[in-house]
N, C-alpha and C positions, 0 to 999 in steps of 0.2 A: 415751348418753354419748359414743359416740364421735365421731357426728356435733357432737355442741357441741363437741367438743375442735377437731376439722376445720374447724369454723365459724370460730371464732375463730382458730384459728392463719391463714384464709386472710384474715378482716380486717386481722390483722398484715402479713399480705404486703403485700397491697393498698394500706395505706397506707404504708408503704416505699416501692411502685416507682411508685405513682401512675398506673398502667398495667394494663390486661387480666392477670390472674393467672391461669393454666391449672394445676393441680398433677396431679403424675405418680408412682404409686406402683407397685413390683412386691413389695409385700408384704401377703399377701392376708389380715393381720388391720388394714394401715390403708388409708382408700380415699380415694382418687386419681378426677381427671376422668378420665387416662388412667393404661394400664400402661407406656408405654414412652417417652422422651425425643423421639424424632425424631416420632412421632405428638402430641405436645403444638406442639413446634414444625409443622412442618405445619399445625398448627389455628392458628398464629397468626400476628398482623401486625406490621408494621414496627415495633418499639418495645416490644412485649408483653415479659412475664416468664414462665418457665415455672420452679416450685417443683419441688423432688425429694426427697420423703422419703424420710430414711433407711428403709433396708431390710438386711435379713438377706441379700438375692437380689444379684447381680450384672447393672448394667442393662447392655444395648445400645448399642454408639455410639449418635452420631448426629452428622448433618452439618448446618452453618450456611451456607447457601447464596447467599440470595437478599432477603435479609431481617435487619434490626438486633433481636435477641433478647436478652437476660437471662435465662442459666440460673444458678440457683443452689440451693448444695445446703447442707448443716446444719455442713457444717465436716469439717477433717479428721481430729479428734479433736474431737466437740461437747462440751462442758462440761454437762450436763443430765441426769438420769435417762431410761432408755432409751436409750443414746447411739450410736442406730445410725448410720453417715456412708451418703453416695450414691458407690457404685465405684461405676464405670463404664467399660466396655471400649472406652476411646478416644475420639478426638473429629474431626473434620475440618472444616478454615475453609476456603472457596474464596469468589475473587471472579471470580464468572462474565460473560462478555459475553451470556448467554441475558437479561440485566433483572435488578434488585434489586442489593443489596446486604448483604454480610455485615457492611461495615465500621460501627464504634459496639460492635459487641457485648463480651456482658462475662460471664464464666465466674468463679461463687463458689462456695467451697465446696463440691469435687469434689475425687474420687481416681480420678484415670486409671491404669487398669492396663496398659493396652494404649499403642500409638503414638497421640501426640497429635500432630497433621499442621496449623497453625496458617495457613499459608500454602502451599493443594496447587494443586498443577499433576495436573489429571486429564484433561481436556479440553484440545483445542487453544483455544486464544485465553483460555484462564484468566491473571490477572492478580494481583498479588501486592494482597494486604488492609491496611489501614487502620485506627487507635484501636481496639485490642484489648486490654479491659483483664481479666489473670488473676488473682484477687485471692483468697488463702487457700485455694489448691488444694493438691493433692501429688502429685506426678509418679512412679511407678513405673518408670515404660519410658521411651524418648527421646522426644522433640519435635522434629518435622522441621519446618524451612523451607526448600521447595521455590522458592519465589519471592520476587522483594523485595518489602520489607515497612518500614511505618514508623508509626510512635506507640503501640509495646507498652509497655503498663506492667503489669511483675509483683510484689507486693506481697505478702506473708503467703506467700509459699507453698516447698513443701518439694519440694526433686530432690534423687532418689536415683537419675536416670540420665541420659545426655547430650543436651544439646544439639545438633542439628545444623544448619547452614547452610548453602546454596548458595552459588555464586560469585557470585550475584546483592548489589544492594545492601539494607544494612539502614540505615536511621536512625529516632533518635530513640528510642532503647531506652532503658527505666528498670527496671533489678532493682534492688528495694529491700525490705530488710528480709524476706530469705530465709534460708534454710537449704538449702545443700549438701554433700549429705553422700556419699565417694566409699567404697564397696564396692568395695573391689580385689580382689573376687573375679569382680564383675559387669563393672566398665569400669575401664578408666587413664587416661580422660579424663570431663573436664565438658563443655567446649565448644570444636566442632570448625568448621572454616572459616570463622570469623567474618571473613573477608579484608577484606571492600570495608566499614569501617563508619565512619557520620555521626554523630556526638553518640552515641553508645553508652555506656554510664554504668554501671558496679557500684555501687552506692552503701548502706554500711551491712548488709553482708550477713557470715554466719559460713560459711566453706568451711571442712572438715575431715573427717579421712578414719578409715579402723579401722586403721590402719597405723601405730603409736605410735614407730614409727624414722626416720620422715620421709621422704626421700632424693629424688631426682631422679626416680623412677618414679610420684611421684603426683603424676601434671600436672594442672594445672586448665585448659589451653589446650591445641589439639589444633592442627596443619595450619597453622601460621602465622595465626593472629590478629595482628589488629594495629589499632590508630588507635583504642583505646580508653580510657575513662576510672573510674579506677577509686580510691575515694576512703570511707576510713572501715572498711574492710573485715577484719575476719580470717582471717588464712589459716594455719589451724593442721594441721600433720602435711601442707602442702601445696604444692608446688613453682609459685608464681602465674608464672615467668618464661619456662620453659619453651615453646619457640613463639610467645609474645608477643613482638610488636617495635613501636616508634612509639606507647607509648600513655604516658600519665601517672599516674604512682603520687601519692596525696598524704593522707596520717593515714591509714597500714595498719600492720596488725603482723602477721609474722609468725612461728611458734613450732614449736619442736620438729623441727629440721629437720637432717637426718645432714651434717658440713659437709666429711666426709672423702670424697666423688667428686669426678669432674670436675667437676660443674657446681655447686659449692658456692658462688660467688657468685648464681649464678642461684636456688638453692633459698633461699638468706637473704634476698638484695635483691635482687628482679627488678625494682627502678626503676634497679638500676645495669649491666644487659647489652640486649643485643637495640635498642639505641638507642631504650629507654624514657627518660622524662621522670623524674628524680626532684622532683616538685612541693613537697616539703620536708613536715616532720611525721610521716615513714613511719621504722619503728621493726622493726628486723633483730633476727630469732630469741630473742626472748622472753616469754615466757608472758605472756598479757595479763589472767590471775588470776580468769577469770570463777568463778562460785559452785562450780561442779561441775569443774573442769580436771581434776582426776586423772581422774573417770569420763569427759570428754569425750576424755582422750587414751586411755584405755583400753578403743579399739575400741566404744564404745556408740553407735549412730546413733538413741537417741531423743528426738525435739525434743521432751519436756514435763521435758527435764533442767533443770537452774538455771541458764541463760547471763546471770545477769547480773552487773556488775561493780562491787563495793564500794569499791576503791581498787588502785593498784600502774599500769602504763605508761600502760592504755589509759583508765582512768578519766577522763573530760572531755576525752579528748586528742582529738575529731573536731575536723575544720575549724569545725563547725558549732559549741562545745565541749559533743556529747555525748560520751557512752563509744562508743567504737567498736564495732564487731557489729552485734547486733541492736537494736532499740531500744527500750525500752523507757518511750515517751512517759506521763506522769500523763494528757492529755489529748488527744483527736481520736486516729485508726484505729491510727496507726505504735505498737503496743505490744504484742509477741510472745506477752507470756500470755493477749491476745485474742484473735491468730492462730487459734489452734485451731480458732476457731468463727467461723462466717458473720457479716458484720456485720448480718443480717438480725435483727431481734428475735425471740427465742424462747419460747418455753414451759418452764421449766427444771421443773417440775411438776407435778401436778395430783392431786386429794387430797379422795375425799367424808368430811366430817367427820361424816354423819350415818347409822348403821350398818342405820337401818331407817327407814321413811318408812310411816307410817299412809297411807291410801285418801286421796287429797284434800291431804296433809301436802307441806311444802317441804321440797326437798333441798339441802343445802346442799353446793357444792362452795369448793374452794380451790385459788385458780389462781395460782402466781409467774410471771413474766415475767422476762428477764434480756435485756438486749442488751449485745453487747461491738464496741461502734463504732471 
């Protein structure tokens, strides 16, 4: 039984990535080509996918080197019976002059506990990587960018710790339809030295912190950022001004925010200091009424809460006229209560209907499927 279950979940892969499928398990009641991530990669070539089933165990980095991969895993909360996710102790992207390339690859459906190093300088003559797309991950620890880097698109996924940046340049960045959520016990910042940025883009994303008094101390910007664009976004219990200079504010709201410090216009309208752009539609210190507001200002960091928005400021008020935050699209990936889970098809169960089988008799099982695209 267990092999048909393995069977068929790896035709599903298969036909999804339409590419070499290698699956990698460290959990020794389900079986896997291999036991460890960086050994599935290593077995494969330019364009390959390498599957990770959830597991109970904590896998292994591994590094993307020399080669366009597809790792993906079940989701960061999977929707399905059994619903174990792939942690995993970090990741490392380099784009090496030894041959090959990292750039194209694309990381789903992982929980990095450890440093995720997206663009590393470890070698002399490493160079910064290329279309990197992270889609329904969850961030635990920081994400360093060691070198310049351009065409990241982050989509579905959750940071619970910061961003860092080199002096280097970045373009061409798209966070979309994330959730940031600040531990002011862990960090007081999200994102640090974004300095030198090209097309840099927040677009549609919920920032908010456990700090239900707001104030100037919970920056979402760390070391002067600047030249960015930021549009659709909430920023609740969260100071977005702070450090930011030169970038364009345009349909954000901000909420909840202490207006008695010094930096009280910066904690309400950070389109109006730091010689930001106010690009019009952006909406100062009021609750933007999503489902759950009280529990989301009352210190709870967990994304399967109710962010979505019935009526009151932020309702239809994006550029675009959604609701502002997350998004919650009827059709195609952008729709947060799919986040949770890989956009890979799944197995949401499996179920023998027949409790005894005579010598020679058929067994009948019962398989649901679910995909959340």
């Amino acid at each position: 039984m267990k092999k048909y279950y393995l069977f068929l979940f790896a035709i599903i892969v298969a036909s999804y990535s339409q590419a070499t499928v290698r699956t990698v398990s460290s959990n020794p009641s389900t079986i896997g080509q291999f036991s460890t991530i960086q050994a599935a990669i290593d077995a494969s070539a330019d364009s390959d996918t390498v599957y990770v089933y959830g597991s109970p165990n904590v896998y292994a980095g591994f590094d993307i080197v020399d080669k366009r991969i597809t790792v993906i895993g079940p989701g960061w909360a999977p929707d399905k019976n059994l619903p174990l996710s792939a942690i995993v102790n970090g990741v490392n992207i380099r784009n090496s002059p030894a041959g090959g390339s990292p750039d194209g690859s694309e990381l789903h459906g992982l929980i990095f506990v450890s440093t995720a190093t997206l663009s590393r300088n470890a070698v002399t003559g490493d160079f910064g990587v290329n279309n990197i797309r992270i889609i329904r991950c969850q961030f635990n620890l920081n994400i360093e960018f060691q070198l310049a880097a351009s065409g990241f698109l982050f989509e579905g996924c959750l940071f619970y710790h910061y961003l860092n940046f080199s002096s280097s340049t970045y373009q061409n960045f798209l966070f979309q339809n994330n959730m940031f959520f600040f531990n002011t016990g862990a960090v007081s910042f999200m994102v640090n030295s974004l300095t030198n940025s090209v097309n840099v883009r927040f677009d549609h994303n919920l920032f908010y912190s456990n700090n239900n008094s707001g104030g100037s101390t919970i920056a979402l910007f760390s070391s002067n950022c600047r030249f960015l664009t930021l549009t659709n976004n909430i920023f609740n219990q969260v100071n977005a001004g702070l450090n930011l200079s030169f970038s364009t504010f345009s349909n954000n709201i901000t909420n909840n925010i202490t207006l008695n410090s010094a930096n009280a216009i910066s904690n309400a309208t950070p389109w109006a200091v730091n010689s930001n752009v106010d690009g019009g539609g952006n909406i100062a210190n009021t609750s933007p009424a999503m489902a759950d507001q009280a529990i989301i200002n009352g210190n709870n960091g967990s994304p399967l809460l109710n962010f979505t928005i019935a009526s009151g400021p932020a309702n239809n008020s994006g550029s675009d006229g959604k609701d502002l935050g997350l998004l919650f699209d009827a059709v195609g990936s952008l729709n947060w209560t799919n986040s949770r889970n890989s956009r890979l098809p799944r197995i949401f169960s499996m179920n023998i209907t027949t409790p005894t089988v005579t010598p020679g008799g058929n067994l009948s099982v019962t398989v649901e499927a679910r995909k959340s695209n």
